[in-house]
C-alpha positions in Angstrom: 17.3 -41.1 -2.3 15.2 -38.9 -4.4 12.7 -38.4 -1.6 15.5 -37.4 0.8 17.2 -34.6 -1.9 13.9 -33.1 -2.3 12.7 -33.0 1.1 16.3 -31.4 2.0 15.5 -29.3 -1.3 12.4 -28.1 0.3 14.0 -26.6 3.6 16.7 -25.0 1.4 14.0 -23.2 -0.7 12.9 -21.6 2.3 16.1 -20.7 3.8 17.4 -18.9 1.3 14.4 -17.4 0.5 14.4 -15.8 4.1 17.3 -14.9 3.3 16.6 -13.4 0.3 13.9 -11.2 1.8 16.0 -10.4 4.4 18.9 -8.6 1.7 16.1 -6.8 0.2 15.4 -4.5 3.2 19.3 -4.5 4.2 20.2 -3.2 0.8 17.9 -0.2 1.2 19.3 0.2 4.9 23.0 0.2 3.8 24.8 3.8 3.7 28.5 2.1 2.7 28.7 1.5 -1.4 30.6 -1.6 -1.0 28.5 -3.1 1.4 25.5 -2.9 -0.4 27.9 -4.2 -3.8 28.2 -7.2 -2.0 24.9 -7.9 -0.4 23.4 -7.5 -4.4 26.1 -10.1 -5.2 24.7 -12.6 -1.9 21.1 -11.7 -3.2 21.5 -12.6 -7.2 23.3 -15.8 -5.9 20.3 -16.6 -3.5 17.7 -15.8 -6.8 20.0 -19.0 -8.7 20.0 -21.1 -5.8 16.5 -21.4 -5.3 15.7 -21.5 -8.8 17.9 -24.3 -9.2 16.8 -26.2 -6.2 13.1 -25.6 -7.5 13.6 -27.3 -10.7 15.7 -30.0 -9.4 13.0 -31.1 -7.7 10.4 -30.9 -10.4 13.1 -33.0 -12.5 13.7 -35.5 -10.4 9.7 -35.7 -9.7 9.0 -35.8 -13.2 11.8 -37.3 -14.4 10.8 -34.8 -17.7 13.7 -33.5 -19.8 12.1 -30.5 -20.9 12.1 -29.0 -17.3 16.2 -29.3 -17.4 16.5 -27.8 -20.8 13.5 -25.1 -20.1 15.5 -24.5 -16.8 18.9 -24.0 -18.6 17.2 -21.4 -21.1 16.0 -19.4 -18.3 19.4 -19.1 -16.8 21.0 -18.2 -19.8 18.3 -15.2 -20.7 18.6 -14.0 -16.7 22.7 -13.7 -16.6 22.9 -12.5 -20.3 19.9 -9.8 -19.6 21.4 -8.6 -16.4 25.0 -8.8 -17.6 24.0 -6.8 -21.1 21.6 -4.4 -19.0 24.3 -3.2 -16.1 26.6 -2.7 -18.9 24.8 -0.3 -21.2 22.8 1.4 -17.7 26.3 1.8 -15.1 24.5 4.2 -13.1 20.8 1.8 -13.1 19.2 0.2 -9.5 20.4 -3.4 -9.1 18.4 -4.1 -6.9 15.4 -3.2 -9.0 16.6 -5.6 -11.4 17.7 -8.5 -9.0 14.1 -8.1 -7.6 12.2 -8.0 -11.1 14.8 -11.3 -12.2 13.2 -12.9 -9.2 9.9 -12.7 -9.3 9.9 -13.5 -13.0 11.8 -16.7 -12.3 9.3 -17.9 -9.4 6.2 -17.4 -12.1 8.2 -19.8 -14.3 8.8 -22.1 -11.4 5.4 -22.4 -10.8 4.0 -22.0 -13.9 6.2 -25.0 -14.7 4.4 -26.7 -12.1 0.9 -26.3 -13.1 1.0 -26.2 -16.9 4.0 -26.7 -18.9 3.0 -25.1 -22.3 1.7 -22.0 -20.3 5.2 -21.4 -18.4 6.7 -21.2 -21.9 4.7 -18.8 -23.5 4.8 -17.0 -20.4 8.8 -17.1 -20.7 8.6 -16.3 -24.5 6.8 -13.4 -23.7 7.8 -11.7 -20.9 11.6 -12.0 -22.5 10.8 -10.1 -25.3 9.1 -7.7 -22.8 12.1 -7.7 -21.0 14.5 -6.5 -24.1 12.1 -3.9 -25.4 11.4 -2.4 -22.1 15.5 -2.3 -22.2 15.4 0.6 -24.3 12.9 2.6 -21.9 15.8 4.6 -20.3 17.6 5.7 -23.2 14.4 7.2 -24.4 13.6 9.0 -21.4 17.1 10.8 -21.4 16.6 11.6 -25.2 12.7 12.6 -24.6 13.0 15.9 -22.3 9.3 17.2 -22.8 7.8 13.9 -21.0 5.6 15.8 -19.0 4.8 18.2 -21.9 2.2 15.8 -22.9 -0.6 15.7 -20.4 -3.8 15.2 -23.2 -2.8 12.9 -24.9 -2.4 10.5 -22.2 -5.8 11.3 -21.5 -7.0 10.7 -24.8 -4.7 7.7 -25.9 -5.8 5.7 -21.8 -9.5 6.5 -22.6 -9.7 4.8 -26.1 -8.0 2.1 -24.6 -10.6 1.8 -22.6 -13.1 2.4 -24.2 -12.4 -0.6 -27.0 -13.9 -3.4 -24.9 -16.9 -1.7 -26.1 -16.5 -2.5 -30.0 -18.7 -5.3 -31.2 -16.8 -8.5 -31.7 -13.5 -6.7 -30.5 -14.4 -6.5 -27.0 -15.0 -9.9 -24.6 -16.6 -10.2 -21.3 -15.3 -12.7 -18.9 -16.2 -13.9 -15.6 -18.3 -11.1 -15.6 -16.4 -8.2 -16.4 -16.2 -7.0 -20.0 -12.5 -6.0 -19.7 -10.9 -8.5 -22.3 -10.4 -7.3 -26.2 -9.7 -10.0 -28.4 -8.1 -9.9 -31.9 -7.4 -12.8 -33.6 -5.2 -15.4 -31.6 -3.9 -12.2 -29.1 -6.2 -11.5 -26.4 -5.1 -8.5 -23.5 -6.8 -6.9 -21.0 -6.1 -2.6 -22.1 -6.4 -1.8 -18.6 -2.9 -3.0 -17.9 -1.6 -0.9 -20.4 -3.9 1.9 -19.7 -2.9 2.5 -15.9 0.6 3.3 -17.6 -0.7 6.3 -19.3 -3.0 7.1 -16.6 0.2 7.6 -14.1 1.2 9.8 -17.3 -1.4 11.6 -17.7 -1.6 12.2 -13.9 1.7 13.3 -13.4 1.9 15.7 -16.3 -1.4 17.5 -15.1 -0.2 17.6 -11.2 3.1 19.5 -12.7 0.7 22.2 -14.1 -1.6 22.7 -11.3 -1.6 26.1 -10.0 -5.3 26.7 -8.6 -8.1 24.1 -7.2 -9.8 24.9 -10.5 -6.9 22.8 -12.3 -6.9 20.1 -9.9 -10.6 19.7 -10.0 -10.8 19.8 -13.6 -7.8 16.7 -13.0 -9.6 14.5 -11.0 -12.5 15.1 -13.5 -11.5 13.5 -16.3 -9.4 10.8 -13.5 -12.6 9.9 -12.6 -13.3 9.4 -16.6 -11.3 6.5 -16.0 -12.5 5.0 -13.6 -16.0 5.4 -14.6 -15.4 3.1 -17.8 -14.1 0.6 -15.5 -17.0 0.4 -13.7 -19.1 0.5 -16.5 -16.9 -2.5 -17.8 -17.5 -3.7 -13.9 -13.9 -4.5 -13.4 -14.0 -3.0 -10.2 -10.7 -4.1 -9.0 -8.8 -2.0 -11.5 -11.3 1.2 -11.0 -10.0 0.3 -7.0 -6.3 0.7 -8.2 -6.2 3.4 -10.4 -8.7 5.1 -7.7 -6.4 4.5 -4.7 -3.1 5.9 -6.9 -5.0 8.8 -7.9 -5.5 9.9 -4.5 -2.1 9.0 -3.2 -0.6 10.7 -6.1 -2.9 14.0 -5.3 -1.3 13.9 -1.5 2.2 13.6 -2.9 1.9 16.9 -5.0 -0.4 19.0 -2.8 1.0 17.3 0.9 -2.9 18.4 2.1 -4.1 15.7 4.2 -7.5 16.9 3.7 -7.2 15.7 -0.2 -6.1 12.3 1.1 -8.5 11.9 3.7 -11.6 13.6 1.9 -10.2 11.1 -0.9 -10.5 8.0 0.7 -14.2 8.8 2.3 -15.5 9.9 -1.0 -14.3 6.5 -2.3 -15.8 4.7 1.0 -18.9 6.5 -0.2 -19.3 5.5 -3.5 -18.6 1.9 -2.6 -21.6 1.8 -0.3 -24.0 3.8 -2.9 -23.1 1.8 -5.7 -23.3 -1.3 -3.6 -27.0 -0.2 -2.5 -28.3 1.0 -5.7 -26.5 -2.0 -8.0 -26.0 -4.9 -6.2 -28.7 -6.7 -7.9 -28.0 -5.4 -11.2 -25.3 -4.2 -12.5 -23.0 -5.6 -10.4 -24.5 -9.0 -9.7 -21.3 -10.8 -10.5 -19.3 -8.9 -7.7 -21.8 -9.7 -4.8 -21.5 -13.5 -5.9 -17.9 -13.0 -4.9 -19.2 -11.0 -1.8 -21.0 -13.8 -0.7 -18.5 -16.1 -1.1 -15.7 -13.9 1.1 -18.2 -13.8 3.1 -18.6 -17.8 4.1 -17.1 -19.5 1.3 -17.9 -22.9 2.8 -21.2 -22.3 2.7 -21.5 -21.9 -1.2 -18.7 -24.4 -1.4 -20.2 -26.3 -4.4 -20.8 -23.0 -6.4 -19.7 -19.7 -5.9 -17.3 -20.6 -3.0 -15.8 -23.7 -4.7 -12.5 -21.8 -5.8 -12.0 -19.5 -2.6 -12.4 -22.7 -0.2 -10.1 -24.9 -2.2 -7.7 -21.4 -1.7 -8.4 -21.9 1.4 -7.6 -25.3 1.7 -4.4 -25.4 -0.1 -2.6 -22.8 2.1 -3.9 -24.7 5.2 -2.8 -28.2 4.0 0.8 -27.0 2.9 1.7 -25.6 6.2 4.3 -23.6 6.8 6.2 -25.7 4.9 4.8 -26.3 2.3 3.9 -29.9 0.9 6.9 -30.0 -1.8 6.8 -28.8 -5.5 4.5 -31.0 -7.6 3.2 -33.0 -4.4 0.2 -31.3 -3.3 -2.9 -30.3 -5.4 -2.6 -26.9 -6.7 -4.3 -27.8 -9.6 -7.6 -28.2 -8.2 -8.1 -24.8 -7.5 -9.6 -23.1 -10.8 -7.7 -20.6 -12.3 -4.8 -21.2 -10.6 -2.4 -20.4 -13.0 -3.3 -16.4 -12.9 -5.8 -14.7 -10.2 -5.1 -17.8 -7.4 -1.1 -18.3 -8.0 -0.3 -17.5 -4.3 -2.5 -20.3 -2.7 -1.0 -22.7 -5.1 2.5 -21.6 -4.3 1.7 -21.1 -0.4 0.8 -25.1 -1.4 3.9 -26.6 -2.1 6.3 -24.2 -0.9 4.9 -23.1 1.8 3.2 -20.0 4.1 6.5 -19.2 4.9 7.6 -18.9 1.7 4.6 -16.7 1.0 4.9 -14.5 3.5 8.4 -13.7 2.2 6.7 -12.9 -1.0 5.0 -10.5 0.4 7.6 -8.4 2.0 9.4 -9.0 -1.4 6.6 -7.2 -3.0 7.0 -4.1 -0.1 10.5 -3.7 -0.6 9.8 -3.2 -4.4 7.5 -0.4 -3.5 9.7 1.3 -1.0 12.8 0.9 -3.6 10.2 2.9 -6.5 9.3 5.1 -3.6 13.2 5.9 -2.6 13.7 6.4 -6.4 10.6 8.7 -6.2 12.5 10.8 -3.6 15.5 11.3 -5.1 14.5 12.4 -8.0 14.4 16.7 -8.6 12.3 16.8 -11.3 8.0 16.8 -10.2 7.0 15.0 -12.9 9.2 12.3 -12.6 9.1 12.0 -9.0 4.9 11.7 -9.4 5.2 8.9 -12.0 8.0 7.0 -9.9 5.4 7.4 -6.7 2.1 6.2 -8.8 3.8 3.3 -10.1 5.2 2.1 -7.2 1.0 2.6 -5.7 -0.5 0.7 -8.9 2.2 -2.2 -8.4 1.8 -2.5 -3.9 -2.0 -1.7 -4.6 -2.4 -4.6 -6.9 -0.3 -7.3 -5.6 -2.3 -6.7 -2.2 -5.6 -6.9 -3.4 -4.4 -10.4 -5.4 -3.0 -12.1 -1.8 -6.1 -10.3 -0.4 -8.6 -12.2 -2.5 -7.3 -15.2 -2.4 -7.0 -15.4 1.9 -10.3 -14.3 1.9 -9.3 -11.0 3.6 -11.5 -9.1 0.9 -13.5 -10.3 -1.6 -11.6 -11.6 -4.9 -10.9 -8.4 -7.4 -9.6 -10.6 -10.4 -6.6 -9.1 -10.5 -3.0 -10.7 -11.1 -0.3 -11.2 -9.3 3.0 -8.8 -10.8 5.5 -11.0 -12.5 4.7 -13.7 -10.9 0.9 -14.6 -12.4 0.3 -15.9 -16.0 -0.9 -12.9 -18.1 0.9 -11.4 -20.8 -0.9 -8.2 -20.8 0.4 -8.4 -16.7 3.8 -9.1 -17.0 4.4 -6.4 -20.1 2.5 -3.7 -18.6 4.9 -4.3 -15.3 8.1 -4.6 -17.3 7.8 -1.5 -18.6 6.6 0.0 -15.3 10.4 -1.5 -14.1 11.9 0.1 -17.2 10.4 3.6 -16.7 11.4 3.3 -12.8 15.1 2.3 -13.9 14.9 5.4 -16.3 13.7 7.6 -13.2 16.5 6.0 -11.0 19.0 6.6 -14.4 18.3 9.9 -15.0 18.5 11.1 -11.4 22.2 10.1 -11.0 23.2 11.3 -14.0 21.7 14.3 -12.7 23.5 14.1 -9.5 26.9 13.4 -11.2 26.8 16.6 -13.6 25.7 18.6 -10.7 28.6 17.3 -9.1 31.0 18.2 -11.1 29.7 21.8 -11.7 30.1 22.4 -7.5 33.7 21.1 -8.4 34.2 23.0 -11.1 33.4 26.3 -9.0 35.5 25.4 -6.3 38.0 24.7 -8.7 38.8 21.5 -8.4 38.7 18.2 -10.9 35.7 15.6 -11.1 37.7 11.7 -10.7 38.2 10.6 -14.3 37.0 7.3 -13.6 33.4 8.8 -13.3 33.1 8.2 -9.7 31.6 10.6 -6.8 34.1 12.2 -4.4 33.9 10.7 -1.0 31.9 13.7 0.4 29.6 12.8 -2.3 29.5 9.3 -2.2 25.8 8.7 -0.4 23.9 10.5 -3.9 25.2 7.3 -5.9 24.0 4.7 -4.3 22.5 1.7 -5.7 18.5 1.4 -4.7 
């Protein structure tokens, strides 16, 4: 009987993740308000469903009593978060929220899977994250002079930086010396950092008014990006490198900068790779070499990528069922390799949906990006919606070996508390963008309304003729 719930279980899981994906891309499609209320309503229910039928299965695989009560916690955080968020934030993105509630719930589902103790902390975490980065909106409609600040986002992102270089503070792993460890707490600054990077970018883009300015910008950009590659984490110098240049084109709308961008970049890959392959960045042609035939270096430098390999070709499309196949043979798959071991047991469906979750996140901080009147805020919307697509493609890219691994993780979903709190508070500050903008559009509102002499609805709603500036992204 068991066998025959969670085999059904496993179908389920799919379905409504289909679904699920499926809502995502409707939602930003819909023009009618009411529509798209209701599809928000299907979607949250589809989030509970196949978080329920995930752990149901684990339970009755495990037969462990800590999975039901860890699952019955999680619930109770979700509903209570969403229901205390939506009440404080009317005018805030649902969607935004349904979509970040998701993807933190499939972490802990497979988290749960793979190490018990580690999904807990994870939860722990990222739910304090979760009500601190609450309070991100109100702060961005009390702080007005955001953008006001361009330098010291410079200055605070480059000591960030720059402390993986303190003796004893700093700790180099798998290579790259991007780790700082104090005491018990260990974080990566870069995740933090790229936060007051998009800052510090958007604030200077607001002032530039000659190719002077904008060269001295990408000067001390590419200040960032040299400590990364001097810390030879060259998957973040990638994304903050790739954001940058988007974030130029936005502003400036010159194809020439986005195009002269991306060569310069191409160029600089193929010098450094022929001047410092052998050197300073040994560790990342090891990796090279591996992408490159990983079953030929299959007992050393290709071990992980092959048994990638081989766990998203064993669990089919299908997937093998949670806790039946052998996710836990591929190392490190916890954080960097999470989508082979979910691709696993849930199966390649499932992770392709994943993936089109993760676009429709970037076109719903892209649609905030465009509503929004004010520069500065439009910029920031646009560069974190590029860190978070950039990142979460270079993770799935690694680990199907259609480029060579980065190290990076995967948002929300990978273990990494550093990850998941740097991306929480990249949600916040998009729900503050998203926030501020409708407030925006509401007081402009009533000031046409006002001059044509007629009365804004007391209830706070938009007018009919109105109705399409409110909707819920």
């Amino acid at each position: 009987m068991i066998n025959i719930i969670c085999e059904v279980s496993k179908y389920l899981i799919i379905l409504f993740m289909v679904l699920y994906t499926i809502k995502c891309f409707s939602i930003l499609a819909s023009k009618n308000e009411n529509e798209k209320r209701k599809k928000l309503n299907k979607q949250i229910v589809y989030v509970f469903i196949i978080h329920f039928l995930c752990y149901l299965t684990m339970y009755l695989r495990m037969q462990q009593v800590k999975i039901i009560i860890f699952y019955g916690v999680q619930i109770f955080v979700a509903v209570f978060y969403m229901l205390i968020y939506h009440s404080i934030y009317k005018e805030s993105s649902r969607l935004l929220t349904n979509n970040s509630a998701f993807m933190l719930l499939i972490g802990y589902i497979i988290l749960t899977r793979l190490n018990f103790n580690l999904a807990v902390k994870q939860f722990i975490l990222a739910t304090v994250g979760l009500f601190l980065s609450a309070f991100i909106p109100w702060i961005m409609l009390k702080w007005k002079r955001m953008k006001d600040y361009g330098t010291a986002y410079g200055i605070i992102g480059l000591f960030m930086l720059l402390t993986v270089f303190i003796p004893h503070v700093g700790v180099e792993i798998y290579g790259s010396r991007n780790w700082i460890k104090l005491g018990p707490i260990s974080m990566q600054p870069m995740e933090l950092v790229k936060i007051f990077f998009v800052f510090f970018v958007a604030s200077m883009l607001v002032k530039v008014n000659t190719f002077g300015d904008l060269v001295v910008n990408a000067i001390i950009s590419a200040a960032f990006m040299g400590v990364l590659v001097l810390e030879k984490d060259l998957g973040a110098a990638v994304i903050f490198y790739i954001t940058y240049v988007c974030m130029v084109y936005l502003a400036t709308s010159r194809p020439i900068f986005f195009f002269g961008g991306i060569s310069l970049g191409a160029g600089a890959v193929i010098l450094g790779y022929t001047l410092f392959k052998n050197s300073l960045f040994r560790h990342v042609m090891v990796r090279v070499l591996a992408w490159k035939d990983p079953f030929a270096h299959i007992n050393d430098s290709g071990y992980q990528l092959s048994q990638s390999l081989f766990a998203i070709g064993t669990g089919g499309y299908m997937g093998s069922g949670l806790t039946t196949g052998k996710a836990n043979t591929i190392p490190v798959s916890e954080s960097d390799f999470v989508f082979s071991a979910i691709c696993e047991e849930l199966g390649v469906i499932f992770g392709l949906a994943l993936i089109l979750v993760f676009v429709s996140v970037f076109l719903s901080f892209v649609n905030v990006a465009m509503k929004s009147r004010s520069p500065f805020l439009k910029y920031i919307s646009f560069g974190f919606g590029m860190i978070y697509i950039v990142q979460a493609l270079l993770n799935i890219g690694g680990v199907t070996k259609f480029i060579p691994s980065t190290g990076v993780t995967l948002p929300l979903v990978s273990y990494g508390v550093s990850s998941v709190l740097s991306t929480l508070i990249i949600f916040g500050i998009v729900q503050g963008v998203y926030v501020i903008s409708i407030k925006e559009a509401i007081k402009n509102e009533k000031e046409r309304l006002k001059a044509a002499g007629q009365t804004f609805d007391a209830g706070g709603s938009i007018p009919p003729k109105r109705q399409r500036t409110r909707q819920e992204q």
